[in-house]
N, C-alpha and C positions, 0 to 999 in steps of 0.2 A: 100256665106259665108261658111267657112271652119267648122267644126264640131270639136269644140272647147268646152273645159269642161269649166260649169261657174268657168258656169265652174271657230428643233429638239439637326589624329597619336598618338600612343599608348605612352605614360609617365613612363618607366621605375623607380625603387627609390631605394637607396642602403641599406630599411628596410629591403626590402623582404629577402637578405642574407646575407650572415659574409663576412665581406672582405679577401680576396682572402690568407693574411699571418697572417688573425687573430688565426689562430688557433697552427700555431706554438710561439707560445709566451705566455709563463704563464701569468696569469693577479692574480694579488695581492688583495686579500679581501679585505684586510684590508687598502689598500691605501683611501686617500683622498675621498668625496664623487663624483661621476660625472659632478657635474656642474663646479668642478672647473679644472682648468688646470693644469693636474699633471706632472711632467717632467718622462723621460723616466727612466727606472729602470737602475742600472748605469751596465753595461759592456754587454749590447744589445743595438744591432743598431737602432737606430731612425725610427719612422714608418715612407714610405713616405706618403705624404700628400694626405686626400682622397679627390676625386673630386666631391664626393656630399655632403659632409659638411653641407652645407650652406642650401641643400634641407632639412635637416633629424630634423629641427625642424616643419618642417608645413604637414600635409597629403592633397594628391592628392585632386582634385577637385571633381571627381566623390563619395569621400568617403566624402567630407563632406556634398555633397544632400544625400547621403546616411543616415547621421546621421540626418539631416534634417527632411527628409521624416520618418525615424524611429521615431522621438519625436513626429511629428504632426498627426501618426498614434495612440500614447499612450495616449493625449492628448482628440483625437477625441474619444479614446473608453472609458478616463474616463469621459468625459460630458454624452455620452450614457448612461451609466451606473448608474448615476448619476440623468439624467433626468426618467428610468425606472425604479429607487425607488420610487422616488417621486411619478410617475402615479399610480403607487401600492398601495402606501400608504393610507390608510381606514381613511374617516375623521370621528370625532368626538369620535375616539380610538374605531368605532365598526370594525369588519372585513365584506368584501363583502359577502350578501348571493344570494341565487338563491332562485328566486320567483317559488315557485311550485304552478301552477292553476290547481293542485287536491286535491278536501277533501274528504274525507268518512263517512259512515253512518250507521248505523247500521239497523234502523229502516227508513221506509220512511219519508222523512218530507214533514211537513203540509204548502201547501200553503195558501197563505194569502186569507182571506176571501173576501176583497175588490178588487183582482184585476179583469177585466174586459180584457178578450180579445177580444169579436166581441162585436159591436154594430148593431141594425137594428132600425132606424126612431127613436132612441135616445134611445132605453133599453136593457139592458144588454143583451147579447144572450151565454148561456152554450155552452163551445165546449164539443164536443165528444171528450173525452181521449184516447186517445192507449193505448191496454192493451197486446197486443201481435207483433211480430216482428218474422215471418217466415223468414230465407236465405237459402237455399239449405237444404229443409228438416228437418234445426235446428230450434226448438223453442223460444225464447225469451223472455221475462215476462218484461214490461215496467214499469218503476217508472216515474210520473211525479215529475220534482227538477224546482227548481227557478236558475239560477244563480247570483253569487253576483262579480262587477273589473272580471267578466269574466271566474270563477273559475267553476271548473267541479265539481260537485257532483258524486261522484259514491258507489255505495254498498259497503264494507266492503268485502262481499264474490261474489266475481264476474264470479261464476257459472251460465250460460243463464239469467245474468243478463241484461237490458239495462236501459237509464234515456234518458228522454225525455222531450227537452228542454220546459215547459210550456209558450206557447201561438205562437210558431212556429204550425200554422193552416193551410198555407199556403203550405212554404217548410219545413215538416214535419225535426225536427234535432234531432237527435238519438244519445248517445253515448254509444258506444261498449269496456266495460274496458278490458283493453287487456290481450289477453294471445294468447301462441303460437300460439293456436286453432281458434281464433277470427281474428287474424292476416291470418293466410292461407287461412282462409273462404272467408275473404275481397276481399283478392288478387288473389284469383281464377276464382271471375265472372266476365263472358264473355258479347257480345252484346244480347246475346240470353238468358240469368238468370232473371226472375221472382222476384223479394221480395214486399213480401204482410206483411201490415197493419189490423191489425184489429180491430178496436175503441170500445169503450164500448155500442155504439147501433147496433153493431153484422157484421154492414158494412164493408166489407171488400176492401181495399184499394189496386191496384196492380201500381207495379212498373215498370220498365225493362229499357234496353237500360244503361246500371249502366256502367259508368265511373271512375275508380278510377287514386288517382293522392296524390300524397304526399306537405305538406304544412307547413307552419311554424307557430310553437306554436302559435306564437302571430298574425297569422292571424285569423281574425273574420267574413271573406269575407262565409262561409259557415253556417250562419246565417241570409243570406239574404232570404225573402220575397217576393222577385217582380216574381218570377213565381214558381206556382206549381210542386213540384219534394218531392223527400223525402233524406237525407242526411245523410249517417251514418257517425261518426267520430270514430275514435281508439283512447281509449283515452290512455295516461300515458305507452309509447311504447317505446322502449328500444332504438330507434333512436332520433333525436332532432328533425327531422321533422314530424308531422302526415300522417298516412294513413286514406283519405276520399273516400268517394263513394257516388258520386252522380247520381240519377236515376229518370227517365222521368214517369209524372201520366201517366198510361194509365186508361182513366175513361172507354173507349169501355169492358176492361175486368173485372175492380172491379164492371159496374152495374149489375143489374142482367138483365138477358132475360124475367124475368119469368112477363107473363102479370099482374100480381096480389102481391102485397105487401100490410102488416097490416104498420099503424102508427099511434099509438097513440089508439085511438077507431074509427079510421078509415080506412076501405080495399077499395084500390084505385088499378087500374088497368088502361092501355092505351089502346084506341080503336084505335084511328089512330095516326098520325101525319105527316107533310109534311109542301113545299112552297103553299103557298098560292097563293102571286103576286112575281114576280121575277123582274120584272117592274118599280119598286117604288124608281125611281132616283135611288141614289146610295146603298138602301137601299131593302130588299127583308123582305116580311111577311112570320113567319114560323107559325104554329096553330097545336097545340097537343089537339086531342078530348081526353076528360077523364072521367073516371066515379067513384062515389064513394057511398060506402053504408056505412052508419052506422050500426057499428056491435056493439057502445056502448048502453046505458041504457038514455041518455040523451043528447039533440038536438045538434047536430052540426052547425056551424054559418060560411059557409062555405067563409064571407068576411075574415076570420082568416087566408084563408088557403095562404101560402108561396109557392111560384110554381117561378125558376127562370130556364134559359135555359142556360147551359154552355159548349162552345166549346171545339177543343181540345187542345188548349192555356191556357185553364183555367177561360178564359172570360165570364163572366156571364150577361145574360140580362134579364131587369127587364118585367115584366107582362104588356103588350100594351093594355091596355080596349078599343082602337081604333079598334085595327087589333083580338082580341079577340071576338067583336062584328059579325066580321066576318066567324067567324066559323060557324059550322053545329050547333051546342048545344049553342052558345052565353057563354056569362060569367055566370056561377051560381052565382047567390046570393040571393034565397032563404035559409030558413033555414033546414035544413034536418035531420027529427026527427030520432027516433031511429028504426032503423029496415027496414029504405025505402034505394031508390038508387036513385041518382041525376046525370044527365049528365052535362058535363059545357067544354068550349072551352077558351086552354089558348094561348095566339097572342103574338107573339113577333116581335118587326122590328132587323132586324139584318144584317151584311151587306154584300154583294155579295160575297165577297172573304172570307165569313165564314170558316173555319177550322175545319174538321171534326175530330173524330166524337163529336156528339150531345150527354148530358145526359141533361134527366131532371132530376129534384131535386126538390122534394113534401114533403111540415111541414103541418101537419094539424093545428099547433101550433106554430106560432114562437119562442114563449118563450121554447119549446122544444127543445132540442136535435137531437130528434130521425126524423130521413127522411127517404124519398124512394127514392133511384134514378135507373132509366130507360134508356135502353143506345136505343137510338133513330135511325133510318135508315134516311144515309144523304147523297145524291150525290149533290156535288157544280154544279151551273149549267155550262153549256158552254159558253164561251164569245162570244157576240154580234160578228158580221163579222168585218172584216175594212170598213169603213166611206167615203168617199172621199169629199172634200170640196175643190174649184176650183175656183181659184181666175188670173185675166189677168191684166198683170202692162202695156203692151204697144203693137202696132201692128202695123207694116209697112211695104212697098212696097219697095224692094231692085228691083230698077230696072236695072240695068247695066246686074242683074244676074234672071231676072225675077220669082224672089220668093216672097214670105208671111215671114214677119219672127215674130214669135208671140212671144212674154218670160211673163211666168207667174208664181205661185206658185200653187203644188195640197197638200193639206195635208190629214190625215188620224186621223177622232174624234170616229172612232169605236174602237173595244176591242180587235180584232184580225189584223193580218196583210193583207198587203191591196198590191195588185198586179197590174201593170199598166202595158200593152202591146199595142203593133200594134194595136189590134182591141177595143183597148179602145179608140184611139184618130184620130178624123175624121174631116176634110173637106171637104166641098161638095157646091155645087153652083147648079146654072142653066144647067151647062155644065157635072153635076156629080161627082164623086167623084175625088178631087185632088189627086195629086203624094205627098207622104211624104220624102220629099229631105235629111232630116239630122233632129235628135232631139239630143239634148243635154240637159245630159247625157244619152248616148243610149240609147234604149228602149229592154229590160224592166226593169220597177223600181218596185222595191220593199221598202214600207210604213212599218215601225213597229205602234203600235197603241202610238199615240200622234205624230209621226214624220209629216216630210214634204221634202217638194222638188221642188228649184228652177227648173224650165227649159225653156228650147229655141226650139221651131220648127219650121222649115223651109218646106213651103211648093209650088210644081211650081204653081204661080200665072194662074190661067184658062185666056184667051182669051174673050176677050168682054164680060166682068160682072165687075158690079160694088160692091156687094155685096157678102159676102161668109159666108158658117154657119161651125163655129166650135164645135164640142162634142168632151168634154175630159172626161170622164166615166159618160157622161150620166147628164153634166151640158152642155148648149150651148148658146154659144155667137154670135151674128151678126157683121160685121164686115162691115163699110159700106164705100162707097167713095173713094172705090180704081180707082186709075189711067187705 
């Protein structure tokens, strides 16, 4: 068997001049009007008779598309004209105005007491407000506003002023009211610019990788949620489109290093943390050992405390009391009076393809505010090898040409890629190892992880056996009742 892949003319008129003896002959004012037929003046000779007479009441044909085309141009521009009143025209006798979505303020305004931006297990949860907006060295002082139909609130005196849209927790949205100064600032950072947050529990928030891009008023797409970033918009800028600037959380630089943070009447500190099992289906256990002393005056209840683990996506995962149980120190949940130290192990499942880096983020209180977060040491692991999984659909004796011709499928259920050669695919008998005559598609193949691959081998059938063992990386088949 051949080694085969599964394998484009001009109209003169006698208006245009005076006839040729009209100008020797006085013409009389005062005679008879034109239309009618006046006789010759008496003691001058007779005109002779002209030969286009008879043309000199009607005009050429070209002049009258001419006149044509000229009305149905006059025509056509007073309908335009006409219909471009009308479009104009303001109904209900007001005139059109321009909606301006900026107000100003003098004084900060009061949000509403009721509204609720996070919830946890159904009770209201305080955010931490920004109180400060660092960009290249400038300072910022933030006002949280409400907006109302979309409209900006901005200061009055917009000196290192900025407003910050309340309950954007997520993607932080900023407005920057404009002035030369604000506008240059914007437009100046690069991939490598910094801009830091800083909330009213002293946290401090870092940015980078800041993108700017200009947008239309009435877009609201820079009030989106679904992933952590922080958003400055320019507001009320002397162009019709806005200048934004969008910028990626980096939680690795806003946690701190530092082993030991106060929260609350609690100083909590990280002793370890790492994988646990890497193992666990699709899923891997991480476990952060932590310790905590009470440094207030009365008991800590430490089932209170909030401990959630969040990638560098933004992703957070909740507390595993499974994979917790497993730690060196187990779950605290004793009570922990005032003035001792308690060790406790917090477990998370989370999933292999985890996105580093790691913070953790520790309430002694939910109903608080105030947190610690710890920026944690995270290598993803290495992906499993390629797999090989080896399956044979048929096997026969080409005898004319005395070979094996085998066609089967190998595929690859490992993580990495999976390589198939020469010395991965073998037949062998009583007589030893066969000759590999032809594989299709040539050898070597190469498996990405989930792929596969038909093939065909041909191999010289051995002499006097009836049986023959095939290995194709290390699965093997019998082959029996050959001719």
């Amino acid at each position: 068997m051949l080694d085969t892949p599964e394998v484009r003319p001009h109209e003169e008129t006698s208006q245009a001049f005076p006839h040729p003896q009209a100008a020797e002959y006085p013409t009389d004012t005062s005679c008879t009007p034109a239309t009618s037929h006046a006789e010759p003046i008496s003691g001058l000779p007779p005109l002779p008779p002209d030969p286009h007479a008879e043309s000199r009441g009607f005009p050429p044909t070209w002049a009258l598309l001419l006149i044509v085309l000229g009305v149905l141009l006059i025509i056509a521009a007073a309908i335009g004209t006409l219909l471009s009143n009308q479009r104009a025209q303001p109904t209900g006798g007001a005139e059109p105005q321009a909606v301006e979505k900026i107000s100003t303020f003098i004084s900060p305004p009061d949000l509403p007491a009721e509204m609720i931006v996070l919830q946890e297990n159904g009770n209201p949860l305080p955010a931490a407000v920004p109180l400060y907006l660092s960009v290249k060295d400038q300072e910022f002082t933030i006002t949280p506003v409400t907006m109302e139909d979309y409209r900006w609130p901005i200061p009055a005196v917009a000196d290192h002023q900025t407003v910050w849209i309340y309950g954007t927790v997520i993607n932080y949205v900023i407005g920057i009211p404009y002035t030369q100064m604000s506008e240059t600032l914007l437009a100046g950072l690069d991939s490598a610019s910094r801009i830091t947050v800083t909330l009213s529990t002293g946290t401090e928030l870092v940015f980078g990788s800041p993108q700017a891009q200009r947008i239309p008023e009435n877009d609201i797409s820079a009030l989106n949620q679904s992933r952590p970033g922080l958003t400055l918009v320019l507001l009320s800028s002397a162009t019709t489109d806005r200048l934004i600037v969008q910028a990626r959380y980096l939680p690795e630089e806003g946690a701190t290093s530092s082993n030991s943070q106060k929260v609350n009447a609690v100083q909590i500190s990280v002793a370890d943390s790492g994988v646990f099992d890497a193992n666990n289906g699709g899923l891997q256990r991480f476990i952060v050992e932590y310790e905590v002393t009470n440094v207030g005056t009365t008991t800590v209840d430490p089932n209170l405390f909030d401990m959630v683990l969040e990638d560098g996506l933004g992703q957070r995962y909740a507390l595993n009391p499974e994979t917790s149980a497993l730690g060196e120190a187990g779950p605290l949940l004793a009570l922990v009076p005032a003035g001792t130290i308690a060790m406790g192990s917090a477990g998370y499942q989370v999933p292999r393809d985890l996105t580093p880096p790691l913070t953790w983020i520790f309430r002694a209180d939910p109903t608080s505010s105030e947190s610690a977060r710890f920026s944690l040491p995270y290598q993803p692991p290495a992906p499993d090898p390629g797999q090989p999984q080896v399956e044979l659909s048929s096997a026969f004796v080409d005898g004319r040409r005395n070979l094996i011709v085998i066609n089967g499928v190998i595929r690859n259920v490992g993580e990495s890629n999976l390589a198939v050669t020469f010395d991965n695919v073998k037949l062998t008998s009583s007589m030893g190892q066969a000759t590999l005559q032809a594989a299709t598609p040539a050898l070597p193949w190469s498996l990405p992880a989930g792929g596969q691959q038909l093939f065909e081998l041909q191999f010289v059938k051995p002499t006097d056996v009836d049986s023959v063992l095939l290995d194709v990386w290390g699965f093997t088949f019998e082959i029996e009742g050959l001719p």
